[in-house]
N, CA, C and O atoms as a GROMACS GRO file, in nm:
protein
  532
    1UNK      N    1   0.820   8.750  19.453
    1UNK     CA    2   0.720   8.761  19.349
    1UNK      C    3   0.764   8.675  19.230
    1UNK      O    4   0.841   8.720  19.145
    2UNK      N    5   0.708   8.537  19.226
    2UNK     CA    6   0.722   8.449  19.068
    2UNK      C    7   0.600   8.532  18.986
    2UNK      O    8   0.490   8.507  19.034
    3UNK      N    9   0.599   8.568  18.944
    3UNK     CA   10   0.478   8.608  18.870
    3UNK      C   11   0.539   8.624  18.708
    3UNK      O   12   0.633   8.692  18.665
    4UNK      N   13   0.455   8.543  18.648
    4UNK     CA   14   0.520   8.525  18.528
    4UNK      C   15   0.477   8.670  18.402
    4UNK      O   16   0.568   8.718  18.334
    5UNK      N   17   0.386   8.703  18.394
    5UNK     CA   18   0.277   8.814  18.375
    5UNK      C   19   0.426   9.012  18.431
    5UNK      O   20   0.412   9.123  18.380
    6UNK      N   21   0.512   8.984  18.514
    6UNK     CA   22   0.636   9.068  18.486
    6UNK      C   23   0.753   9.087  18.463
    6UNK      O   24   0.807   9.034  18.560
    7UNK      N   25   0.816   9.119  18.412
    7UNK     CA   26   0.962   9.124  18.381
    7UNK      C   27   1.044   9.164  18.518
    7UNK      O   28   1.001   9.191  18.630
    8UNK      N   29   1.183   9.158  18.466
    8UNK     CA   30   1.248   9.196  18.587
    8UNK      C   31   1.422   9.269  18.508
    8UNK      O   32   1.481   9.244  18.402
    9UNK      N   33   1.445   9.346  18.600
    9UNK     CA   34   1.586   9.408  18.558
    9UNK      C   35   1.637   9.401  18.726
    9UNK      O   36   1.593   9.357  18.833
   10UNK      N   37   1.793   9.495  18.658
   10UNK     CA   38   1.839   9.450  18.806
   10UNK      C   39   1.762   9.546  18.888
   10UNK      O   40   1.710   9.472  18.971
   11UNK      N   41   1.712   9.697  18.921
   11UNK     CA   42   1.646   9.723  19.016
   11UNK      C   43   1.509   9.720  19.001
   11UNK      O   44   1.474   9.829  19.048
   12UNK      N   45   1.400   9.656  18.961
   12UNK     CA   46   1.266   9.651  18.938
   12UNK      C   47   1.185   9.538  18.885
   12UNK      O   48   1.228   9.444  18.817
   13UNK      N   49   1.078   9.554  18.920
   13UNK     CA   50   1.005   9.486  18.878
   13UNK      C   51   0.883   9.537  18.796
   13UNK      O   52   0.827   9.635  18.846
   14UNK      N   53   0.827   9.485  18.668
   14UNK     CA   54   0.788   9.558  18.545
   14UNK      C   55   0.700   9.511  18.478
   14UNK      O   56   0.738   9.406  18.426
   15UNK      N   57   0.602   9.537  18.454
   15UNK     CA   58   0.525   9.508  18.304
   15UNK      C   59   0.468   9.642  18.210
   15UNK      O   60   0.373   9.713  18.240
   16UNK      N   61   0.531   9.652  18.120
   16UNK     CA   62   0.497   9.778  18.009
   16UNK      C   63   0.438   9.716  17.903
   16UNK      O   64   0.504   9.620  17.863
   17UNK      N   65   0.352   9.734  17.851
   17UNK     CA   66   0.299   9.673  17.695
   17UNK      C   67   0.225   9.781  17.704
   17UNK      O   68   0.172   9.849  17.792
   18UNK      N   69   0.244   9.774  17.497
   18UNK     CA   70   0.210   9.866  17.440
   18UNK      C   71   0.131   9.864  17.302
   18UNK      O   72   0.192   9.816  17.206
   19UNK      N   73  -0.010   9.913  17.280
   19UNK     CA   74  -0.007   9.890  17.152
   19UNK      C   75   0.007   9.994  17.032
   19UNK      O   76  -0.031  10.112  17.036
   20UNK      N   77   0.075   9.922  16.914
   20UNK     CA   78   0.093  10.006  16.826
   20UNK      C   79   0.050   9.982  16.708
   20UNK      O   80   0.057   9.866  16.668
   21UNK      N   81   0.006  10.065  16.639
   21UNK     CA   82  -0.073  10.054  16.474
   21UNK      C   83   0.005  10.163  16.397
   21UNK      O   84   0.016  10.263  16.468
   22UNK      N   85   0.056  10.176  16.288
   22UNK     CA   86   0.074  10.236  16.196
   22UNK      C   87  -0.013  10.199  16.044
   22UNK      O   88  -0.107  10.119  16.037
   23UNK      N   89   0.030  10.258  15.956
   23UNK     CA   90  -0.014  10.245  15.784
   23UNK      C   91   0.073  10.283  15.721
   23UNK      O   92   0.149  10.377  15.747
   24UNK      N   93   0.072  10.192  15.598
   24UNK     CA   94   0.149  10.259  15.465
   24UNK      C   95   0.075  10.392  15.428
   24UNK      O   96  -0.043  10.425  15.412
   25UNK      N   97   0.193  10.452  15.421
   25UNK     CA   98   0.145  10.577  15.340
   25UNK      C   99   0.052  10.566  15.176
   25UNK      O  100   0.071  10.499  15.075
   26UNK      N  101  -0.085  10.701  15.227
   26UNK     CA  102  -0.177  10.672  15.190
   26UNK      C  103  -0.283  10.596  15.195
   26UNK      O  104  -0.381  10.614  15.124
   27UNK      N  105  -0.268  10.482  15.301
   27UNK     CA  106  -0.326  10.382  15.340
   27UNK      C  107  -0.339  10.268  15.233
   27UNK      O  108  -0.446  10.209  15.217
   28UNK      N  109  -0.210  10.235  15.149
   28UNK     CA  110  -0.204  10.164  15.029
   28UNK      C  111  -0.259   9.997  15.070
   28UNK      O  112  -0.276   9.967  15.188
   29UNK      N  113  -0.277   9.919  14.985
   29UNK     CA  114  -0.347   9.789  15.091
   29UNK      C  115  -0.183   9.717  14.985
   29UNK      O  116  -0.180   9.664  14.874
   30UNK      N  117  -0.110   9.738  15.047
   30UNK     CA  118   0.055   9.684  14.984
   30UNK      C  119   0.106   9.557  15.060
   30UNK      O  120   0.186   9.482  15.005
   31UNK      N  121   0.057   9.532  15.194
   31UNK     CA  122   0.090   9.417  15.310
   31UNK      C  123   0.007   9.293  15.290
   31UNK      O  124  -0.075   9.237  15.363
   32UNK      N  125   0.054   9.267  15.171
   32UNK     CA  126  -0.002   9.136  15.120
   32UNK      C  127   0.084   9.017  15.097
   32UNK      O  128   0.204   9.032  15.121
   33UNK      N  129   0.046   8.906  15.057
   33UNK     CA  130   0.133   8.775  15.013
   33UNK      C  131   0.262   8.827  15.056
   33UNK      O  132   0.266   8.925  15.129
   34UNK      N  133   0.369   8.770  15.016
   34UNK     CA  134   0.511   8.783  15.024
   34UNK      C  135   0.566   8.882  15.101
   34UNK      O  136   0.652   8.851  15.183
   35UNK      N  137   0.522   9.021  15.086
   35UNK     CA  138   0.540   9.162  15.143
   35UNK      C  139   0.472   9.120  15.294
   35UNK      O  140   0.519   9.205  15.371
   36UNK      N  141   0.428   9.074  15.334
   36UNK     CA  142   0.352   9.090  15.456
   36UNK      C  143   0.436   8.980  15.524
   36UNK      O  144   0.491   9.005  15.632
   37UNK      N  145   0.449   8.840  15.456
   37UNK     CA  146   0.486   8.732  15.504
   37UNK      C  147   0.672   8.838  15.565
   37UNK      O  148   0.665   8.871  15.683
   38UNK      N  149   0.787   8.874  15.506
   38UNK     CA  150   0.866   8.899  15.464
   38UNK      C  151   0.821   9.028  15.601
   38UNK      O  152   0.917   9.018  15.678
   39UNK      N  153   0.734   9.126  15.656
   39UNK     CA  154   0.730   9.233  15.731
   39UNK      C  155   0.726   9.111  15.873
   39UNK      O  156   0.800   9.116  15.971
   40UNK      N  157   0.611   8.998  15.845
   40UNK     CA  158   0.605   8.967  15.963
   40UNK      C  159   0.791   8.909  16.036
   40UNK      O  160   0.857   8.940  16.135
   41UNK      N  161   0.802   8.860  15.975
   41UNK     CA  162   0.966   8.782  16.023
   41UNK      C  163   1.034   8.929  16.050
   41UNK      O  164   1.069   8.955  16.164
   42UNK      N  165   1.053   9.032  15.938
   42UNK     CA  166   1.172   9.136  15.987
   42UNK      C  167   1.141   9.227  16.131
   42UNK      O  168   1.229   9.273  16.204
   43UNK      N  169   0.941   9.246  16.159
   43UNK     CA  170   0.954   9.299  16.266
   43UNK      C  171   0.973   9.182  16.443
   43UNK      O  172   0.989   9.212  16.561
   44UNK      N  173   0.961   9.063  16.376
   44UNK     CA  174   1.015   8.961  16.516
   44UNK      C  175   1.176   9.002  16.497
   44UNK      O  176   1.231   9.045  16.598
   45UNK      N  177   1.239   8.992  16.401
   45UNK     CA  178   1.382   9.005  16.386
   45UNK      C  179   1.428   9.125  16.455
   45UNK      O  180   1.509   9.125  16.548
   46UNK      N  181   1.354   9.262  16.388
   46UNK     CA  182   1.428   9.416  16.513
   46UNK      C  183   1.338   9.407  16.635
   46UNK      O  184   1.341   9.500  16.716
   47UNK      N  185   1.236   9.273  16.662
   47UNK     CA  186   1.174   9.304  16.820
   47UNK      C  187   1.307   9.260  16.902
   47UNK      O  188   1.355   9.330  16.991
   48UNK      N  189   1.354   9.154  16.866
   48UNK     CA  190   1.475   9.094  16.904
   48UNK      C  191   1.586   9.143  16.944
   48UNK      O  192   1.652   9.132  17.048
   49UNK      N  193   1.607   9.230  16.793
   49UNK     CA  194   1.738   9.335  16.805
   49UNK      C  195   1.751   9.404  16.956
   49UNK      O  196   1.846   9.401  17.034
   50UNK      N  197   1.583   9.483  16.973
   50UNK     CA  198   1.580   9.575  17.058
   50UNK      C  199   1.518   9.498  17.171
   50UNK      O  200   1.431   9.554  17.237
   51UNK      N  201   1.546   9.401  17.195
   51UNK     CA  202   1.443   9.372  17.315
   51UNK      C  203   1.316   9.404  17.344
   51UNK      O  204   1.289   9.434  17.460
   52UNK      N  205   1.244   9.404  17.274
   52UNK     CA  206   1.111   9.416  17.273
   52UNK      C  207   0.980   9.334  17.245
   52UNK      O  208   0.903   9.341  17.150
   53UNK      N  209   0.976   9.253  17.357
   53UNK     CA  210   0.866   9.192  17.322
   53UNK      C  211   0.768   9.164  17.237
   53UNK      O  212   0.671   9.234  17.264
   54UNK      N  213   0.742   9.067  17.112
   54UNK     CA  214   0.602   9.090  17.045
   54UNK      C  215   0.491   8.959  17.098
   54UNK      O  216   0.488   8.843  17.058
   55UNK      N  217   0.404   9.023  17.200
   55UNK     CA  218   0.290   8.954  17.192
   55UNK      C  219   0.202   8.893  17.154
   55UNK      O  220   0.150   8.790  17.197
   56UNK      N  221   0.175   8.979  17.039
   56UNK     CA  222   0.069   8.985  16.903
   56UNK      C  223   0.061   9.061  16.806
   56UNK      O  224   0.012   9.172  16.826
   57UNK      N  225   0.094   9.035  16.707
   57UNK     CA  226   0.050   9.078  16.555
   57UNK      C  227  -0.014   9.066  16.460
   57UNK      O  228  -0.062   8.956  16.434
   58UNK      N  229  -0.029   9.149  16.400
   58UNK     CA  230  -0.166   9.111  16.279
   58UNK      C  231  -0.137   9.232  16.204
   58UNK      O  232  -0.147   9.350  16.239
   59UNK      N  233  -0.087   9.164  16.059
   59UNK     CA  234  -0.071   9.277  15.970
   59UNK      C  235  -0.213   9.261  15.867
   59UNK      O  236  -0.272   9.154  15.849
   60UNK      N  237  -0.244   9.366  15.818
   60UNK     CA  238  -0.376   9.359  15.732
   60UNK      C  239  -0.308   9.444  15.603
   60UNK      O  240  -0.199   9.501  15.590
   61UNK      N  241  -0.401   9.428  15.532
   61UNK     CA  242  -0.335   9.454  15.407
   61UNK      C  243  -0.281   9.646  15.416
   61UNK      O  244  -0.169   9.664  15.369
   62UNK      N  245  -0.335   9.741  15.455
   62UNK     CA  246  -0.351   9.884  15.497
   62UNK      C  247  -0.330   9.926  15.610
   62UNK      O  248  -0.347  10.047  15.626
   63UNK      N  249  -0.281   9.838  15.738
   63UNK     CA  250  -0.239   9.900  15.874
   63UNK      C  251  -0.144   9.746  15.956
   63UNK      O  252  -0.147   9.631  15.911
   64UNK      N  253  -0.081   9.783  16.062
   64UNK     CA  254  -0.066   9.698  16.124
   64UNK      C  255  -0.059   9.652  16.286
   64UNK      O  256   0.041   9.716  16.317
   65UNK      N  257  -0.080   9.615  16.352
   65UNK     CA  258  -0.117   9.615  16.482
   65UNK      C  259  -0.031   9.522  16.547
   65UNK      O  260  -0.024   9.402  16.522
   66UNK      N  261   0.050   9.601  16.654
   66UNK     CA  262   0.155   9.491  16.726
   66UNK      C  263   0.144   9.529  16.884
   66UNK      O  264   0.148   9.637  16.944
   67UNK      N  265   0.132   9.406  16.921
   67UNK     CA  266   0.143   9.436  17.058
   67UNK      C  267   0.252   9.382  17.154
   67UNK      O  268   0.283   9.264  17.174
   68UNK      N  269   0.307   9.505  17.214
   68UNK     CA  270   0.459   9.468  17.262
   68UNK      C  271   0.487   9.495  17.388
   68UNK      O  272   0.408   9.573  17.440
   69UNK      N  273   0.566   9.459  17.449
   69UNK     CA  274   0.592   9.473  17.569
   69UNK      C  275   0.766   9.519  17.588
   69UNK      O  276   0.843   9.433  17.544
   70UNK      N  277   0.827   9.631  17.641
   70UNK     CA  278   0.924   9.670  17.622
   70UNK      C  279   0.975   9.668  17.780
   70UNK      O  280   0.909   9.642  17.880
   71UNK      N  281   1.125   9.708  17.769
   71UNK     CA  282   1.188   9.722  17.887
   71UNK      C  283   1.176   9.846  18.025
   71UNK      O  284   1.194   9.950  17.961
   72UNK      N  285   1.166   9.870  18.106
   72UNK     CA  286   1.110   9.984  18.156
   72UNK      C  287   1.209  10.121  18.124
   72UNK      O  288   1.153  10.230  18.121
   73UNK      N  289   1.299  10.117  18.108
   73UNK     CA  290   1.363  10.248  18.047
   73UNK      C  291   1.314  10.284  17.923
   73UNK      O  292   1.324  10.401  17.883
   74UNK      N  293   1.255  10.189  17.850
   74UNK     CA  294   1.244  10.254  17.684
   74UNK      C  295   1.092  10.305  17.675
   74UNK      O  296   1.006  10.252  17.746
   75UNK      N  297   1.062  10.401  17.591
   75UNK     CA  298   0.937  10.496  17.527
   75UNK      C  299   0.927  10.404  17.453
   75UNK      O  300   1.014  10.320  17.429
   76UNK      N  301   0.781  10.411  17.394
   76UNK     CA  302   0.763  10.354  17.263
   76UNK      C  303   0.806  10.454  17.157
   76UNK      O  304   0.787  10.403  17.047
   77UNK      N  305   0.846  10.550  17.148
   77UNK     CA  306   0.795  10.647  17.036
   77UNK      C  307   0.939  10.602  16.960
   77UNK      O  308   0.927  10.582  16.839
   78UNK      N  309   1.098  10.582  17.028
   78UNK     CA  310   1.182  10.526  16.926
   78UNK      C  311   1.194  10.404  16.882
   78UNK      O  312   1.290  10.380  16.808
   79UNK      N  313   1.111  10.310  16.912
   79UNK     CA  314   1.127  10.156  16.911
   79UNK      C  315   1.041  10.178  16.767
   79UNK      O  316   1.072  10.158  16.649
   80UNK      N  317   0.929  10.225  16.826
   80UNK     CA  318   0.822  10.242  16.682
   80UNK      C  319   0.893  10.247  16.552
   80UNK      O  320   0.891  10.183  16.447
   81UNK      N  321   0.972  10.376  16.614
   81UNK     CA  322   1.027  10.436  16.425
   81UNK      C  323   1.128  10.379  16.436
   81UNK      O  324   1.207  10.438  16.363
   82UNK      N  325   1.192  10.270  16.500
   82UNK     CA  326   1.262  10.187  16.471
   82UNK      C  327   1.206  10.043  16.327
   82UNK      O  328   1.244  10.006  16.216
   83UNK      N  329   1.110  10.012  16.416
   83UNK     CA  330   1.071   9.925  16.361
   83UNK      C  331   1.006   9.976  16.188
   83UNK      O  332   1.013   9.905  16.088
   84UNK      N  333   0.956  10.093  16.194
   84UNK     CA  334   0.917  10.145  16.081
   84UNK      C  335   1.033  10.144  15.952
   84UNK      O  336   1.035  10.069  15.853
   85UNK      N  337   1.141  10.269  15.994
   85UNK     CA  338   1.289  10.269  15.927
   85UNK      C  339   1.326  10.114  15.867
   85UNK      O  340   1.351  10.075  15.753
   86UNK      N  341   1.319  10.045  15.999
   86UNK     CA  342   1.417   9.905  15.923
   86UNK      C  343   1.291   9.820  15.820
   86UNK      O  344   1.307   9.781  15.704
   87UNK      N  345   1.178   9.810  15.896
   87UNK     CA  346   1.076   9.736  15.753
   87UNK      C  347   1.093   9.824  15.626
   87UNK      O  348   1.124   9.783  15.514
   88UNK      N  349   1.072   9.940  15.659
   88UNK     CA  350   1.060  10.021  15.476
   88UNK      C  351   1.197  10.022  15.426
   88UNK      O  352   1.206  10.026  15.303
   89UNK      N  353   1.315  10.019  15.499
   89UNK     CA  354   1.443   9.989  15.426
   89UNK      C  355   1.430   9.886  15.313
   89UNK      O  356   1.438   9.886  15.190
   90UNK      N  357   1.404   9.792  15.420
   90UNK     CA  358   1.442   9.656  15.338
   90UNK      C  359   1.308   9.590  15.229
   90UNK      O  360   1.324   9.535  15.120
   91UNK      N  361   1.199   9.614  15.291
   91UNK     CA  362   1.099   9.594  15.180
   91UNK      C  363   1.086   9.675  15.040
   91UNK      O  364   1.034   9.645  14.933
   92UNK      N  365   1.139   9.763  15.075
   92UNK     CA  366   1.128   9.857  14.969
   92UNK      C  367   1.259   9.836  14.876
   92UNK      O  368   1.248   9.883  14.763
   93UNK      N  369   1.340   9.793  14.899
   93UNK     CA  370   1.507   9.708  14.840
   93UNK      C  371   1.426   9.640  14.782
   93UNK      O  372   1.409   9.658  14.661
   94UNK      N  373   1.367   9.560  14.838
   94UNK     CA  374   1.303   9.347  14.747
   94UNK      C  375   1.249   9.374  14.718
   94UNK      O  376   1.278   9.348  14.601
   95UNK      N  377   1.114   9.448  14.710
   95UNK     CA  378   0.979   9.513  14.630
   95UNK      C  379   1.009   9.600  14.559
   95UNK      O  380   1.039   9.699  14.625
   96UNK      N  381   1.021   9.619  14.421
   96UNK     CA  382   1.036   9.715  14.300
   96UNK      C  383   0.864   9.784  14.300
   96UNK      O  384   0.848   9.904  14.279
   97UNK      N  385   0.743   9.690  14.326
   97UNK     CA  386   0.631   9.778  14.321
   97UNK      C  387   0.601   9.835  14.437
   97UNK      O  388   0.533   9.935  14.414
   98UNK      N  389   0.620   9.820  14.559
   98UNK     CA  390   0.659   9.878  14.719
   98UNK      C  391   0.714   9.996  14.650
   98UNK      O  392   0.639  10.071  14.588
   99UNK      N  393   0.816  10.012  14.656
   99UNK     CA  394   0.917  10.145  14.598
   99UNK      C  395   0.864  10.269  14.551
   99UNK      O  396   0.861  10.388  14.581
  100UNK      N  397   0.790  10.122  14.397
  100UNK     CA  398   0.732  10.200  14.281
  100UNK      C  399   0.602  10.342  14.346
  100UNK      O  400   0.607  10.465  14.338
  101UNK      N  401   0.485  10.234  14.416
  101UNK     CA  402   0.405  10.299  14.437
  101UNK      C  403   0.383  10.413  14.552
  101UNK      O  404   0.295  10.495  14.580
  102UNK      N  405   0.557  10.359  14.625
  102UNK     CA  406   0.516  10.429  14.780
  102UNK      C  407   0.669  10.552  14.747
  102UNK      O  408   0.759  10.515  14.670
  103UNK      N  409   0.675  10.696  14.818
  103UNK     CA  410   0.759  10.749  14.820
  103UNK      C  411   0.866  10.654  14.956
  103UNK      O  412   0.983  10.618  14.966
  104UNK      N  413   0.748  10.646  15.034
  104UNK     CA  414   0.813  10.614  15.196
  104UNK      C  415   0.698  10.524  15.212
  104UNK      O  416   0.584  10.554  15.176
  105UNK      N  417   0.741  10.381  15.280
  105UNK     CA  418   0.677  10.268  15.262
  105UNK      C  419   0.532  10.317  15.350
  105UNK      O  420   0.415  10.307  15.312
  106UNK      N  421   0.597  10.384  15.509
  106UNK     CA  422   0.488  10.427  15.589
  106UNK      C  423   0.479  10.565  15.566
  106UNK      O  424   0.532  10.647  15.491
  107UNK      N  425   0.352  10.561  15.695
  107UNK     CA  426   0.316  10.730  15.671
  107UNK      C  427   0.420  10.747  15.838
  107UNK      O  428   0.486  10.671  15.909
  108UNK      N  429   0.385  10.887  15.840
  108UNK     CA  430   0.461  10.960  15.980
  108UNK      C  431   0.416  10.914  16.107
  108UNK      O  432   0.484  10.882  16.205
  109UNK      N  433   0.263  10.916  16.090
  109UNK     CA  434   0.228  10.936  16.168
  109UNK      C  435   0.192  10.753  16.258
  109UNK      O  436   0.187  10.662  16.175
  110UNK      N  437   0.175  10.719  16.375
  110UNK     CA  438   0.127  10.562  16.446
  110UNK      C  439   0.053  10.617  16.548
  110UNK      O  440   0.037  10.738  16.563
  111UNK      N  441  -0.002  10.510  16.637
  111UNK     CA  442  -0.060  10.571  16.740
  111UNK      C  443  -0.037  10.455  16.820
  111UNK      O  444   0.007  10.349  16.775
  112UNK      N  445  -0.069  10.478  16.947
  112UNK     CA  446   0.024  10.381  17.073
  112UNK      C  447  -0.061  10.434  17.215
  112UNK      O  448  -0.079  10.544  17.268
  113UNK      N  449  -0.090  10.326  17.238
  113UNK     CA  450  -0.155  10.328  17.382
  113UNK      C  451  -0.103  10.214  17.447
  113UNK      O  452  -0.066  10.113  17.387
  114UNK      N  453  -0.097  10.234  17.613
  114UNK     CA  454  -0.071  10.194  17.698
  114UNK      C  455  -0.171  10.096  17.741
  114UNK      O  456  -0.291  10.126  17.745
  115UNK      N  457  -0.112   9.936  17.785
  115UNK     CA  458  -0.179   9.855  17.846
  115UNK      C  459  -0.200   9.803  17.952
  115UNK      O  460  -0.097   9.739  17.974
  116UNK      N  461  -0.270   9.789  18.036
  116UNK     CA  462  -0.270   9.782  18.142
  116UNK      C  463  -0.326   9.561  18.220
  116UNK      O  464  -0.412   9.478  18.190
  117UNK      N  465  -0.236   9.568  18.301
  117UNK     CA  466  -0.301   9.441  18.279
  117UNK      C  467  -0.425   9.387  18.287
  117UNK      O  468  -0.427   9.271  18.245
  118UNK      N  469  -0.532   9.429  18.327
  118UNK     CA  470  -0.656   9.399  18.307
  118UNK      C  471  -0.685   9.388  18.158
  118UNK      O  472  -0.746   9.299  18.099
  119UNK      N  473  -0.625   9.505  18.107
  119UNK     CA  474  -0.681   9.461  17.938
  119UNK      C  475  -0.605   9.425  17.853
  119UNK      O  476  -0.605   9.451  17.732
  120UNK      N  477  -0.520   9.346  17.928
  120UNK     CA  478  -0.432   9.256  17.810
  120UNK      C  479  -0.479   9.151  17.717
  120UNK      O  480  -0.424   9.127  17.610
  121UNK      N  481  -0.602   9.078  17.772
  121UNK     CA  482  -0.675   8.997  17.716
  121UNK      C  483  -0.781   9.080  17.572
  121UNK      O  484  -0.800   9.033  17.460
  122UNK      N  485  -0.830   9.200  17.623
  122UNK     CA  486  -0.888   9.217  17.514
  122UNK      C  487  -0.836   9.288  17.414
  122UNK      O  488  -0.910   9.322  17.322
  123UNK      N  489  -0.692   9.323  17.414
  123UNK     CA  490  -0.601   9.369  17.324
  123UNK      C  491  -0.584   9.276  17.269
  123UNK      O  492  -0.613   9.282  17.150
  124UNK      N  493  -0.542   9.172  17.310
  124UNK     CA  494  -0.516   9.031  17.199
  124UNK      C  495  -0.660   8.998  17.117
  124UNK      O  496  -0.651   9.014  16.995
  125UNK      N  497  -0.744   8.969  17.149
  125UNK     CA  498  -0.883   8.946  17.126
  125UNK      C  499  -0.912   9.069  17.003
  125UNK      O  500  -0.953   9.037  16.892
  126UNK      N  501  -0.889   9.179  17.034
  126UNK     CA  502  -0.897   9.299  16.945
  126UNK      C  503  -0.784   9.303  16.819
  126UNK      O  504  -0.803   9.346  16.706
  127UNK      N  505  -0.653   9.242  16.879
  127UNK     CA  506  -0.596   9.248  16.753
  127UNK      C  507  -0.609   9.130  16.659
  127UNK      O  508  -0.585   9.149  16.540
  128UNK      N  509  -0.650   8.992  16.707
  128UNK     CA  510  -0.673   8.883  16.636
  128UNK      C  511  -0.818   8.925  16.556
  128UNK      O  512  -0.834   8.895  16.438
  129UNK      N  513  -0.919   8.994  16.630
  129UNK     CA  514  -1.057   8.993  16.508
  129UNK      C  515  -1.007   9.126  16.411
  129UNK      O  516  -1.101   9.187  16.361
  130UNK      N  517  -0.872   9.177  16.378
  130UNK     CA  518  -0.852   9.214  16.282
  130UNK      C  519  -0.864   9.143  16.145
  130UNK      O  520  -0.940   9.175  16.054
  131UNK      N  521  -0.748   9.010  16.148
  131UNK     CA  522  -0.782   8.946  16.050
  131UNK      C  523  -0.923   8.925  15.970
  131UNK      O  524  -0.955   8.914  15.852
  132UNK      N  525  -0.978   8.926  16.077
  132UNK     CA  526  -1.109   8.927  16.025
  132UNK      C  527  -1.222   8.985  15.942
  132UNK      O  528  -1.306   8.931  15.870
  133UNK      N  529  -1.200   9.105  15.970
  133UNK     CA  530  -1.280   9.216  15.994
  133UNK      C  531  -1.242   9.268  15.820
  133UNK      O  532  -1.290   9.373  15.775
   0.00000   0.00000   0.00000
């Protein structure tokens, strides 16, 4: 099987993607200019850390939408609050009004669904007419 569309470890063969959306707490519209530019690089940086694929992203000013593809042992549910922990660490360090206005950069709560390959195309399609919208 060449199939470029799965991953591979030593016993399996794999494709997991996942999508995930969170918000700043309160739904603040804070993921703007600099702050957003500065989220997009740190979450390619811990996709990296953790091996985790990023497909597609699109941060909007009040939520953000990433679509990832992970290793077959890992859940999304710690990668998530991975990625959450290390952006609000460090944005909230360089941003004095981040800080100011937010107790905790995000809220608790994300939501995450499973992709399947048939609808991998309109997950991308769905997260790009964010910008938009």
């Amino acid at each position: 099987m060449n199939d470029t569309r799965y991953r591979r470890n030593a016993g399996s063969v794999f494709s997991l993607k996942y999508l995930l959306v969170w918000c700043p707490k309160y739904r603040r519209r804070v993921l703007v200019g600099s702050v957003a530019r500065d989220l997009r690089s740190l979450l390619y940086q811990k996709g990296e850390e953790l091996q985790v694929k990023i497909e597609a992203l699109e941060i909007i000013p009040d939520h953000v939408h990433q679509f990832v593809e992970s290793d077959l042992g890992e859940v999304p549910q710690p990668f998530a609050n991975q990625f959450k922990d290390f952006t609000s660490r460090i944005l909230r360090q360089k941003y004095p009004h981040v800080r100011y206005r937010l107790p905790s950069l995000w809220s608790r709560s994300y939501s995450v669904g499973s992709v399947g390959h048939d609808s991998e195309e309109t997950v991308r399609r769905y997260i790009e007419a964010q910008h938009s919208s």
